[in-house]
mmCIF file of the N, C-alpha and C atoms, coordinates in Angstrom:
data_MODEL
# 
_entry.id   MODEL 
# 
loop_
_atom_site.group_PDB 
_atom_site.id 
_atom_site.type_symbol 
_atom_site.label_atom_id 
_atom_site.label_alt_id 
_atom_site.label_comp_id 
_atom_site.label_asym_id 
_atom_site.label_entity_id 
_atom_site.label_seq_id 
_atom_site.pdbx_PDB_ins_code 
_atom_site.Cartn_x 
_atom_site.Cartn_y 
_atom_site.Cartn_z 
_atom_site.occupancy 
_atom_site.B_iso_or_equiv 
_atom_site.pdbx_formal_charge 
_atom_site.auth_seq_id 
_atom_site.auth_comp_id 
_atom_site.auth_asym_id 
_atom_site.auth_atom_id 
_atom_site.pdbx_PDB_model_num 
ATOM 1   N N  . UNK A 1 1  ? 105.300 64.248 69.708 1.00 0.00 ? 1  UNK A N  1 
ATOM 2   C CA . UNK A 1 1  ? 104.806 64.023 71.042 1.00 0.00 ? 1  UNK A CA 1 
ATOM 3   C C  . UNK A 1 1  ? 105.415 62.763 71.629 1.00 0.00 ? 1  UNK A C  1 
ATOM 4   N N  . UNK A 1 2  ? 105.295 62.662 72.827 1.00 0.00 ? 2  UNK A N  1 
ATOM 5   C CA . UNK A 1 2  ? 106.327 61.595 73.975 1.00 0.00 ? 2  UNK A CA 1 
ATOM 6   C C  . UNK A 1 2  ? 105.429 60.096 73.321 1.00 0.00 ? 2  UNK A C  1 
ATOM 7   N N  . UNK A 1 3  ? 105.672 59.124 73.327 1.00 0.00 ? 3  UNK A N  1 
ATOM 8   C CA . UNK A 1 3  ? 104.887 58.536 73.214 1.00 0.00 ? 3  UNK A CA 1 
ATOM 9   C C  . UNK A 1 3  ? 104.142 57.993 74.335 1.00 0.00 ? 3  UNK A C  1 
ATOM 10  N N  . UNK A 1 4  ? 104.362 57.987 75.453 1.00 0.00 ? 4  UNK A N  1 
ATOM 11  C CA . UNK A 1 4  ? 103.923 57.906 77.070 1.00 0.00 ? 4  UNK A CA 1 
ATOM 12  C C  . UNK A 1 4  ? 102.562 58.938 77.022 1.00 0.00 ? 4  UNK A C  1 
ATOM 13  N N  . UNK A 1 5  ? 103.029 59.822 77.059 1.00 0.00 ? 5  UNK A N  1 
ATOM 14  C CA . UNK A 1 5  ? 102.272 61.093 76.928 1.00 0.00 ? 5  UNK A CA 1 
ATOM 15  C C  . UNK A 1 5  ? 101.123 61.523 76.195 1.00 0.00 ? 5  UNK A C  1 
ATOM 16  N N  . UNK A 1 6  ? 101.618 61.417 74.662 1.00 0.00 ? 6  UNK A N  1 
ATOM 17  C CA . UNK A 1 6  ? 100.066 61.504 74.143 1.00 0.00 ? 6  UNK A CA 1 
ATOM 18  C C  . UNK A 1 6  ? 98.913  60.421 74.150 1.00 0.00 ? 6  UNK A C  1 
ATOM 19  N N  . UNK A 1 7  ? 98.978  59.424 75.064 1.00 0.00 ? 7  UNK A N  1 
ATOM 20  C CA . UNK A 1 7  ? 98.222  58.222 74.626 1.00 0.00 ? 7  UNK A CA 1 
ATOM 21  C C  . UNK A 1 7  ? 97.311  58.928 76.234 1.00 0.00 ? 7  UNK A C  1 
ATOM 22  N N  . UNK A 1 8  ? 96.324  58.596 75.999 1.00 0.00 ? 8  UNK A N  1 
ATOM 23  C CA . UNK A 1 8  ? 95.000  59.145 76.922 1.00 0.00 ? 8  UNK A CA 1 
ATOM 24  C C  . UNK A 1 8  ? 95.085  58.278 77.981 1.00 0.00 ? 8  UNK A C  1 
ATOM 25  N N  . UNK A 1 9  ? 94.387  58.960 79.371 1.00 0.00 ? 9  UNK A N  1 
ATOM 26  C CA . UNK A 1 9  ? 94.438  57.981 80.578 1.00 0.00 ? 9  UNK A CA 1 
ATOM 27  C C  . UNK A 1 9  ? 92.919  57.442 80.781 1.00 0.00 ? 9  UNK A C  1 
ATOM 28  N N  . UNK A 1 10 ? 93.004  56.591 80.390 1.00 0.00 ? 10 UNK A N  1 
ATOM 29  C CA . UNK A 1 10 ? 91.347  56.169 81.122 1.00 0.00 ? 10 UNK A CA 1 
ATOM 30  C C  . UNK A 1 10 ? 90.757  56.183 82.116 1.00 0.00 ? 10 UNK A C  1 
ATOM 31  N N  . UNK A 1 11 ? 89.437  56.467 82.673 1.00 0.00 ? 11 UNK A N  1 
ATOM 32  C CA . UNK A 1 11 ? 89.084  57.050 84.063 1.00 0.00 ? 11 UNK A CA 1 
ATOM 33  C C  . UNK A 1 11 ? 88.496  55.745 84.283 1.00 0.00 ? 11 UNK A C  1 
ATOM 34  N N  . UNK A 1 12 ? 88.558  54.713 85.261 1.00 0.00 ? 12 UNK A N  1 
ATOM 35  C CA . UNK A 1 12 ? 87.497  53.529 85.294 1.00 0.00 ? 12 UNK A CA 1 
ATOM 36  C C  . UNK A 1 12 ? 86.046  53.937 86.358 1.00 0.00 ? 12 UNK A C  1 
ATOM 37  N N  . UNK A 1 13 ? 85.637  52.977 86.305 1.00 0.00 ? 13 UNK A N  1 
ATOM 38  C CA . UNK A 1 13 ? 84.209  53.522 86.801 1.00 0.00 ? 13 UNK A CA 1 
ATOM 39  C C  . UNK A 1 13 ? 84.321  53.619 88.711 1.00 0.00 ? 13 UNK A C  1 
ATOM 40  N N  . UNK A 1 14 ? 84.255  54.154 89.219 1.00 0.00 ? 14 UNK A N  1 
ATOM 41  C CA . UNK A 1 14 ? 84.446  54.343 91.141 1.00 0.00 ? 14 UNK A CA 1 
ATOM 42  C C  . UNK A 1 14 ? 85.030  55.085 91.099 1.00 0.00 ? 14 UNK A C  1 
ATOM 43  N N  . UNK A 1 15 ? 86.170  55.946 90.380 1.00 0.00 ? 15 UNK A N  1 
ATOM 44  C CA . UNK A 1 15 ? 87.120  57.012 90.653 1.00 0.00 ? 15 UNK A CA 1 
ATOM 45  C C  . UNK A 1 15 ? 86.674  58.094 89.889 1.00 0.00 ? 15 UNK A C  1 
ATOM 46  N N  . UNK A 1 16 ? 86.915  59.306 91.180 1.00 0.00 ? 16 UNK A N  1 
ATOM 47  C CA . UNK A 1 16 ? 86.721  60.481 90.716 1.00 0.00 ? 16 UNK A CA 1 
ATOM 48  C C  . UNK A 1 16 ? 87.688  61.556 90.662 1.00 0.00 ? 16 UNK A C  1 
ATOM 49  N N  . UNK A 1 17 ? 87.867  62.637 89.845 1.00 0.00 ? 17 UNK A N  1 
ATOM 50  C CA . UNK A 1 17 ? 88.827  63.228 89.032 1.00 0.00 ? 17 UNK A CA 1 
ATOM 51  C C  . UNK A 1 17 ? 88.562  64.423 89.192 1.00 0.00 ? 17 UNK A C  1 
ATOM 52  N N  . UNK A 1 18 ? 89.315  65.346 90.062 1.00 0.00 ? 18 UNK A N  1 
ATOM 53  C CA . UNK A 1 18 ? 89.264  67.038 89.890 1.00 0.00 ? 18 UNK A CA 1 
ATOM 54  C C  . UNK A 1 18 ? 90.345  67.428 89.505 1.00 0.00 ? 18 UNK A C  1 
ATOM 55  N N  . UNK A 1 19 ? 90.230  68.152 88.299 1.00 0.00 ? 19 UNK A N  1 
ATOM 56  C CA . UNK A 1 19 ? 91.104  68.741 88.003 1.00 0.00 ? 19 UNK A CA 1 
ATOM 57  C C  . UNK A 1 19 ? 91.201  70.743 88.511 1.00 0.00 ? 19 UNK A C  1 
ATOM 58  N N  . UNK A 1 20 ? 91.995  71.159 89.359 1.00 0.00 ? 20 UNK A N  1 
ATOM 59  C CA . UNK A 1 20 ? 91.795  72.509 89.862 1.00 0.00 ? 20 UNK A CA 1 
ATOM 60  C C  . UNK A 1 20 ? 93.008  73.131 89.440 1.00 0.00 ? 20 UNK A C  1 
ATOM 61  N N  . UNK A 1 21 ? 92.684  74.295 89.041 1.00 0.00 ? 21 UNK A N  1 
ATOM 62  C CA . UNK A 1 21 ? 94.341  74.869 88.407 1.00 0.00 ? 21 UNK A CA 1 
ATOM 63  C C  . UNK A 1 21 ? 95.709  74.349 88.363 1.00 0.00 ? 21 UNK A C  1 
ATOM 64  N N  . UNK A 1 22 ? 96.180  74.406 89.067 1.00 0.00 ? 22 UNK A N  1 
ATOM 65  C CA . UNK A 1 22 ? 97.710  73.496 88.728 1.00 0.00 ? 22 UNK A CA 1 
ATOM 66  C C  . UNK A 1 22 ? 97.865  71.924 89.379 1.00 0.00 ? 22 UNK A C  1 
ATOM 67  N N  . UNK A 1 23 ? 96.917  71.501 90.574 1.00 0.00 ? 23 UNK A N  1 
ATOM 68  C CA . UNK A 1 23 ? 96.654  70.288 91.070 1.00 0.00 ? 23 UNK A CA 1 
ATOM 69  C C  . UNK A 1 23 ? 95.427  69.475 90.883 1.00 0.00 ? 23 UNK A C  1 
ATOM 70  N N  . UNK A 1 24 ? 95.701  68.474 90.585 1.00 0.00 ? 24 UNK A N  1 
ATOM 71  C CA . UNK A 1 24 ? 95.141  67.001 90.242 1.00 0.00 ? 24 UNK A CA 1 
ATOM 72  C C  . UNK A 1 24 ? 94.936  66.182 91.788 1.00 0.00 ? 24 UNK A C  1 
ATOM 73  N N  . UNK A 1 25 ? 93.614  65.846 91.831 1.00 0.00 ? 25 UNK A N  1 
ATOM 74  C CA . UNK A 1 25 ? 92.752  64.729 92.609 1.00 0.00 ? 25 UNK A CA 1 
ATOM 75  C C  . UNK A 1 25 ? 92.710  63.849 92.467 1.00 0.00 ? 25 UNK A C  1 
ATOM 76  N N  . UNK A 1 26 ? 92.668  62.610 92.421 1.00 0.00 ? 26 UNK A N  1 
ATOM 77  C CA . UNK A 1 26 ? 92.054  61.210 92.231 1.00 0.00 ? 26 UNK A CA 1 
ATOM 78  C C  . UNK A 1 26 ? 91.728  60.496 92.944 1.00 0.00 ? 26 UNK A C  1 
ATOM 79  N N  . UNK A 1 27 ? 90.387  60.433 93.291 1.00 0.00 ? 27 UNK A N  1 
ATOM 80  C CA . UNK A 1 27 ? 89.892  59.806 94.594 1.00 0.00 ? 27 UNK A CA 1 
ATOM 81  C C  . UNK A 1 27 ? 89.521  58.282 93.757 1.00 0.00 ? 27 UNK A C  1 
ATOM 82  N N  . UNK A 1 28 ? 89.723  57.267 94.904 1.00 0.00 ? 28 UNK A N  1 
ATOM 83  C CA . UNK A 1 28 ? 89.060  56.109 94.343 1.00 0.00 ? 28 UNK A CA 1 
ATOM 84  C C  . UNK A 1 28 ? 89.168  55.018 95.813 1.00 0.00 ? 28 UNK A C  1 
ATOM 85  N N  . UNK A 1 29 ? 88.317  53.802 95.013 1.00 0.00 ? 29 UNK A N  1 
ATOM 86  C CA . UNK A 1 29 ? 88.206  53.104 96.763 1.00 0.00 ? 29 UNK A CA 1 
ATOM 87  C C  . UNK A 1 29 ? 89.249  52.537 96.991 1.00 0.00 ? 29 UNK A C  1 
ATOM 88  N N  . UNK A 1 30 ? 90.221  52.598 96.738 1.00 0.00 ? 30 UNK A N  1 
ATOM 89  C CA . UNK A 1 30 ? 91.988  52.231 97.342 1.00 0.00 ? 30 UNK A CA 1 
ATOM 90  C C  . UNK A 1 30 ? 92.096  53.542 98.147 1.00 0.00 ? 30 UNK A C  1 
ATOM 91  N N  . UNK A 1 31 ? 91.924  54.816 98.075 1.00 0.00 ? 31 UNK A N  1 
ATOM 92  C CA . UNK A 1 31 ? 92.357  56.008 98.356 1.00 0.00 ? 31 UNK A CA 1 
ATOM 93  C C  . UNK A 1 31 ? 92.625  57.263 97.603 1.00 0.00 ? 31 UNK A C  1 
ATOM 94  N N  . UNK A 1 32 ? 93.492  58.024 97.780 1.00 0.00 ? 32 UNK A N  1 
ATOM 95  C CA . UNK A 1 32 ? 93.031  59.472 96.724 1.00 0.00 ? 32 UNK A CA 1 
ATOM 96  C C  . UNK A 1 32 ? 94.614  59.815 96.689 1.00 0.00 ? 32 UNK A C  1 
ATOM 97  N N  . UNK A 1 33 ? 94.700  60.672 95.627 1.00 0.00 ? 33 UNK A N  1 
ATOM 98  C CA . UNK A 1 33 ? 96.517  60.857 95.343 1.00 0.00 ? 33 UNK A CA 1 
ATOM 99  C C  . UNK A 1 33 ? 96.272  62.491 94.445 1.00 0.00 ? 33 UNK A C  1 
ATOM 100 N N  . UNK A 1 34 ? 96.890  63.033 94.901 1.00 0.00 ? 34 UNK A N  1 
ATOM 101 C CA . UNK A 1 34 ? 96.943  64.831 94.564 1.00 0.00 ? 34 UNK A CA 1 
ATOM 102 C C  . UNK A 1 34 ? 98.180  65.320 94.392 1.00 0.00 ? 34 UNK A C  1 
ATOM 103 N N  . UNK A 1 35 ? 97.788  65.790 93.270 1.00 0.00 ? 35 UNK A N  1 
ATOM 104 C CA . UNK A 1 35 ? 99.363  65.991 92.699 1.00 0.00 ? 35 UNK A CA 1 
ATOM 105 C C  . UNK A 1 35 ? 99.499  67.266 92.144 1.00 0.00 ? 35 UNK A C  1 
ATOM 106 N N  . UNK A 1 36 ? 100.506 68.122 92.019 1.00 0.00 ? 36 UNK A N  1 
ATOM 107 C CA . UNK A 1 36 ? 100.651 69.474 91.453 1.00 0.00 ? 36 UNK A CA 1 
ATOM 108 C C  . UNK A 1 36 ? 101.199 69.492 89.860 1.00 0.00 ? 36 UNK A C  1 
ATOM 109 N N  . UNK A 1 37 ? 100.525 69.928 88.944 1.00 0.00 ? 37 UNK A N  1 
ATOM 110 C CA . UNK A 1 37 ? 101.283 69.371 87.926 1.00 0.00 ? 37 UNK A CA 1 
ATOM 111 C C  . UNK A 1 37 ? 102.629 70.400 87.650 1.00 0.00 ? 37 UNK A C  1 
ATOM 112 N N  . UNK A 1 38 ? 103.856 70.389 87.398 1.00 0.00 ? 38 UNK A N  1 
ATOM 113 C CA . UNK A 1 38 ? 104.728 71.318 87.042 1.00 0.00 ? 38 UNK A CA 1 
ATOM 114 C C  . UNK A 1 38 ? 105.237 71.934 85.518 1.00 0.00 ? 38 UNK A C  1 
ATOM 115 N N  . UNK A 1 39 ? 105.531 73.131 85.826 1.00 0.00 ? 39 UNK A N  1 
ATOM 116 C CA . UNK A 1 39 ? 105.785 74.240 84.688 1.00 0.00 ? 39 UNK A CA 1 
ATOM 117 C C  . UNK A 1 39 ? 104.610 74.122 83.781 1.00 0.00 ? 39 UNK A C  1 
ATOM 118 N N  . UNK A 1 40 ? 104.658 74.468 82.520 1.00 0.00 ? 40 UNK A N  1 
ATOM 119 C CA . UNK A 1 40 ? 103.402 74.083 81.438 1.00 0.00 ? 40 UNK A CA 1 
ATOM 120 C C  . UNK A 1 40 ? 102.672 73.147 81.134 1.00 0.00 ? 40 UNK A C  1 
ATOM 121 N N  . UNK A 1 41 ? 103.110 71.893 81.891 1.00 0.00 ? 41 UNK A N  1 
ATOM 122 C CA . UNK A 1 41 ? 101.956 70.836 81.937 1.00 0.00 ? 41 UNK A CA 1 
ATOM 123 C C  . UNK A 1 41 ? 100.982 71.017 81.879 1.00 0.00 ? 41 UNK A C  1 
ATOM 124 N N  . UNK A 1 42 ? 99.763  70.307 81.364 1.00 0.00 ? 42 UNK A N  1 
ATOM 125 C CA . UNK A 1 42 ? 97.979  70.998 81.534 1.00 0.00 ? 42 UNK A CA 1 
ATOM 126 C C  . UNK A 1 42 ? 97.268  69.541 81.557 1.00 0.00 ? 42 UNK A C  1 
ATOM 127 N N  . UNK A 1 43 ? 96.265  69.293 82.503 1.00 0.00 ? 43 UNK A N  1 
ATOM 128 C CA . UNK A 1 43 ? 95.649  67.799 82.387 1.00 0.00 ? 43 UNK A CA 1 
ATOM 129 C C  . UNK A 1 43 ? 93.950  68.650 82.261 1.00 0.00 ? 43 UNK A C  1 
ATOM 130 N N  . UNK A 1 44 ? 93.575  67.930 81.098 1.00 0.00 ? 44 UNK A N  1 
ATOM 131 C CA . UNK A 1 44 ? 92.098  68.030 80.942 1.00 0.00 ? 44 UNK A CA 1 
ATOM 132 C C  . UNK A 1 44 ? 91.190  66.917 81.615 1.00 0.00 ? 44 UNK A C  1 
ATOM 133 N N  . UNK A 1 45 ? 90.060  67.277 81.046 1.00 0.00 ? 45 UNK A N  1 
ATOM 134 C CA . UNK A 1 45 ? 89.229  65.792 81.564 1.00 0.00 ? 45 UNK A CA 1 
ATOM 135 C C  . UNK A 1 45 ? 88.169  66.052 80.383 1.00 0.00 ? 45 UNK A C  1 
ATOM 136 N N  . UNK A 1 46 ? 88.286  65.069 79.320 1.00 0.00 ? 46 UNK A N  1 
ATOM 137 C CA . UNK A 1 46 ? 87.050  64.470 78.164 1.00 0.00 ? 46 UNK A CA 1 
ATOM 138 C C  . UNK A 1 46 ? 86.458  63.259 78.626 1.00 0.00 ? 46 UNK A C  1 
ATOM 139 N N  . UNK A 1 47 ? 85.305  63.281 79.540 1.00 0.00 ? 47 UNK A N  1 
ATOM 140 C CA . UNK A 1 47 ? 84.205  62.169 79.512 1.00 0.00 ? 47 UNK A CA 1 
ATOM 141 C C  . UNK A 1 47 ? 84.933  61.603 80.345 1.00 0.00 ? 47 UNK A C  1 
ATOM 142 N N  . UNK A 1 48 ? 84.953  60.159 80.179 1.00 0.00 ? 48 UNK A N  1 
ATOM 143 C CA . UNK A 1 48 ? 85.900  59.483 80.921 1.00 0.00 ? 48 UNK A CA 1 
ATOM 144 C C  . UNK A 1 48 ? 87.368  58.820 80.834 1.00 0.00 ? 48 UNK A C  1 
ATOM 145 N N  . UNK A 1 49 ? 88.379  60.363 80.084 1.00 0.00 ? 49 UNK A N  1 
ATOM 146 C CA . UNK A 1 49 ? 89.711  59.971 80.177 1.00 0.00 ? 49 UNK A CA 1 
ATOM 147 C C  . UNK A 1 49 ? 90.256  61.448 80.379 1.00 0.00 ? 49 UNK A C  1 
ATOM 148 N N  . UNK A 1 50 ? 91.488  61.274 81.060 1.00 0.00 ? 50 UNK A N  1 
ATOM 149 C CA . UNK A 1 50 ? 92.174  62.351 81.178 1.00 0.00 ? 50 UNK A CA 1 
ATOM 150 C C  . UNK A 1 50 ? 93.430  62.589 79.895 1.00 0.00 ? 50 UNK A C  1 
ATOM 151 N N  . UNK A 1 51 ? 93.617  64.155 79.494 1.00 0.00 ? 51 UNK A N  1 
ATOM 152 C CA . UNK A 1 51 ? 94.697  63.913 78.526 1.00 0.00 ? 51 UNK A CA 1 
ATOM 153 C C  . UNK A 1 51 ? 95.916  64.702 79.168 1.00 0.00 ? 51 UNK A C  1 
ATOM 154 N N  . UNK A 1 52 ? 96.748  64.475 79.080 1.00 0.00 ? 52 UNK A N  1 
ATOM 155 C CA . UNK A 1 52 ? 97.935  65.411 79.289 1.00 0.00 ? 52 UNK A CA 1 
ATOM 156 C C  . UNK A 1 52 ? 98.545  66.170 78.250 1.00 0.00 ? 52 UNK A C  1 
ATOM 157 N N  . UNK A 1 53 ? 98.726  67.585 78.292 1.00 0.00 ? 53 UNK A N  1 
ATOM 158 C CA . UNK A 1 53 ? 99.367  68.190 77.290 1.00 0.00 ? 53 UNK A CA 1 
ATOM 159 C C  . UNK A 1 53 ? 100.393 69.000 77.721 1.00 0.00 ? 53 UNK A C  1 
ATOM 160 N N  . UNK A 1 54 ? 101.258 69.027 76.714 1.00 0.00 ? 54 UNK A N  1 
ATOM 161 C CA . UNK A 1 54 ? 102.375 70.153 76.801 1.00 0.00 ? 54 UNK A CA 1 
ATOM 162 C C  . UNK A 1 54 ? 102.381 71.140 75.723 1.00 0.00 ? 54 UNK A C  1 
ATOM 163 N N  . UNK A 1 55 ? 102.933 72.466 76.007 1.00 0.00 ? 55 UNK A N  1 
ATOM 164 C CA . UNK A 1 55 ? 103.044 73.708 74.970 1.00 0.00 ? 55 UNK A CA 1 
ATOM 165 C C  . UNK A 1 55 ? 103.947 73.544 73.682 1.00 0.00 ? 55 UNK A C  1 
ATOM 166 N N  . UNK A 1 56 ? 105.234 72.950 74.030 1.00 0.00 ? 56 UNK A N  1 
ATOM 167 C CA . UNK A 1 56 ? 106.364 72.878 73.231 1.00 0.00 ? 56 UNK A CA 1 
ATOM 168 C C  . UNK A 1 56 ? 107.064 71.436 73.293 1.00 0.00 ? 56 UNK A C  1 
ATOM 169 N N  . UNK A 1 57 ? 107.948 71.585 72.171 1.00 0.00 ? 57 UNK A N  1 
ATOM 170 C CA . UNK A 1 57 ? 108.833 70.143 72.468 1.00 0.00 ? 57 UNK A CA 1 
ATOM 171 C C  . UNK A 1 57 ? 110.084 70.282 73.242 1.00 0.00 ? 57 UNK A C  1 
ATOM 172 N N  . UNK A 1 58 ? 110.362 71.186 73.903 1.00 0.00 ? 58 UNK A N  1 
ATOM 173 C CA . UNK A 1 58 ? 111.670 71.299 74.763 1.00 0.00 ? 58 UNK A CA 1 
ATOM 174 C C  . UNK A 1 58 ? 112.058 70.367 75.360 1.00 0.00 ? 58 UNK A C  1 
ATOM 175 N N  . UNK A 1 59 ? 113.199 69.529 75.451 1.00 0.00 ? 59 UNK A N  1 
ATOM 176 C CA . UNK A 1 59 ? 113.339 68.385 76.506 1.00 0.00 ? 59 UNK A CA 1 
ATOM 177 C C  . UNK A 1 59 ? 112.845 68.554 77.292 1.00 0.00 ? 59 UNK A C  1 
ATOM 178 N N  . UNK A 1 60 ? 113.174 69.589 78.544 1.00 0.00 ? 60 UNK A N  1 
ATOM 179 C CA . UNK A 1 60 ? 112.574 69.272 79.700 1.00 0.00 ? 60 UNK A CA 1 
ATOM 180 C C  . UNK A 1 60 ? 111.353 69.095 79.673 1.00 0.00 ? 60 UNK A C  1 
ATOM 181 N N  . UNK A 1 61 ? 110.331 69.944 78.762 1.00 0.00 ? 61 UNK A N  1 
ATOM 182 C CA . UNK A 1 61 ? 108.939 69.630 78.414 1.00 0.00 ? 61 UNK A CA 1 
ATOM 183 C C  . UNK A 1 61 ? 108.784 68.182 78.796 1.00 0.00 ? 61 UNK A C  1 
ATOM 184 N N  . UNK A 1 62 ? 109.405 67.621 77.398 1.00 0.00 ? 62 UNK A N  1 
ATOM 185 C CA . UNK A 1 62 ? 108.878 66.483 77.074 1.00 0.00 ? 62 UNK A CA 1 
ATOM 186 C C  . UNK A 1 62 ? 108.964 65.392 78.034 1.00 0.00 ? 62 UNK A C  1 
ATOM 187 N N  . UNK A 1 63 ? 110.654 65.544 79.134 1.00 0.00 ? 63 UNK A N  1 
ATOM 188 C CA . UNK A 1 63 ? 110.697 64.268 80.163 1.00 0.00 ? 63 UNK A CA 1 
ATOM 189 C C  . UNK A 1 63 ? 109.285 64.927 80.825 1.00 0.00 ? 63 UNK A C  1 
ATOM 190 N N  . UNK A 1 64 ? 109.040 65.965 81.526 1.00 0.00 ? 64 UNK A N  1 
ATOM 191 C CA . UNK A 1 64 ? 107.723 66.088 82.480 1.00 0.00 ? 64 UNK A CA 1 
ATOM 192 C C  . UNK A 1 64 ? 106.722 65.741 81.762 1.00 0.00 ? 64 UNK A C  1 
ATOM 193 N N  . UNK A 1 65 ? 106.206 65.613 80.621 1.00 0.00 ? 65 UNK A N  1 
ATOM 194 C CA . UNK A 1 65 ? 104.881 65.281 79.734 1.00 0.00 ? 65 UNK A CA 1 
ATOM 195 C C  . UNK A 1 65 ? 104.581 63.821 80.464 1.00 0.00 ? 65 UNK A C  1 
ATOM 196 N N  . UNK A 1 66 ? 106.017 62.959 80.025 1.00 0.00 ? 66 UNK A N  1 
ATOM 197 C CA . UNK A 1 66 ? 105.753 61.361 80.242 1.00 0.00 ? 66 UNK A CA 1 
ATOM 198 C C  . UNK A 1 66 ? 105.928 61.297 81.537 1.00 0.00 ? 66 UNK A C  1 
ATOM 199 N N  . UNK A 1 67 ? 106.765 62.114 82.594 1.00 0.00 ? 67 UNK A N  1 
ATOM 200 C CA . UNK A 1 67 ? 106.020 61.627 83.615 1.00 0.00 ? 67 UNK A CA 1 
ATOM 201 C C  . UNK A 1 67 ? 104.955 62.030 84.505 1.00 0.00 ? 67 UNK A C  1 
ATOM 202 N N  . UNK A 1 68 ? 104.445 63.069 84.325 1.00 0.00 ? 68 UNK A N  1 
ATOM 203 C CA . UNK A 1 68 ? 103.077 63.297 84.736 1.00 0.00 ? 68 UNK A CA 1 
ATOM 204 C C  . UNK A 1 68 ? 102.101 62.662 84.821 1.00 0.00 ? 68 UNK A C  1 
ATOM 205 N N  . UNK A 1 69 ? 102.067 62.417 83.304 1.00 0.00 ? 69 UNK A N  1 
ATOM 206 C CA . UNK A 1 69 ? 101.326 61.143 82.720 1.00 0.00 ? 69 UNK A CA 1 
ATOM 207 C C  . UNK A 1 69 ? 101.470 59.451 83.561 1.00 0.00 ? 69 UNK A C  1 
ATOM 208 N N  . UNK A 1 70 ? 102.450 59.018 84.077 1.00 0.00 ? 70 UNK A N  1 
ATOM 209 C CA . UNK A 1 70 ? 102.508 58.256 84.350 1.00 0.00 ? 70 UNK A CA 1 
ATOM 210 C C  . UNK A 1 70 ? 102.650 58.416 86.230 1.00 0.00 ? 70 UNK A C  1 
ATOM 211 N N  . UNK A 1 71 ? 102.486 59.172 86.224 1.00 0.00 ? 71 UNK A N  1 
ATOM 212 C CA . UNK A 1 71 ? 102.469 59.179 87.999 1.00 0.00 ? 71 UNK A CA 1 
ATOM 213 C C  . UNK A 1 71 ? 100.338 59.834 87.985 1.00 0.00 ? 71 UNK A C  1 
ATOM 214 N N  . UNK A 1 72 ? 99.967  60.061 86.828 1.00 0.00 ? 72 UNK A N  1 
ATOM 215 C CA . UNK A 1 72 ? 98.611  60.273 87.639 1.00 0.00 ? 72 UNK A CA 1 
ATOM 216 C C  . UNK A 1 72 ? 98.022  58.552 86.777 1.00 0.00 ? 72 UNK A C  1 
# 
């Protein structure tokens, strides 16, 4: 796994998190940012962190894993 990638995103406390089939929410009191995730990407939500996963290790996989991860 990417190392970007498998490390969990923490949710802090004021921001809220929808995750809806292929697009991502994040509302918070700065503002809100929605994002589509691409090809097999998948973002969960456990409690208060988000994880990002991918299916396979294919390069291209893996560059989109870390940056998904780092743009939500």
């Amino acid at each position: 796994m990417s190392r970007i990638g498998k490390s969990p995103i923490p949710v802090p406390g004021g921001v809220d998190v929808n995750v809806s089939g292929r697009t991502i929410t994040v509302k918070g009191p700065k503002g809100s940012l929605e994002r589509e995730l691409p090809g097999a990407i998948t973002v969960r939500q456990e409690g208060e962190e988000l994880l990002v996963e991918r299916p396979d290790d294919e390069r291209q996989t893996r560059a989109m894993h870390g940056l998904v991860r780092s743009l939500v």
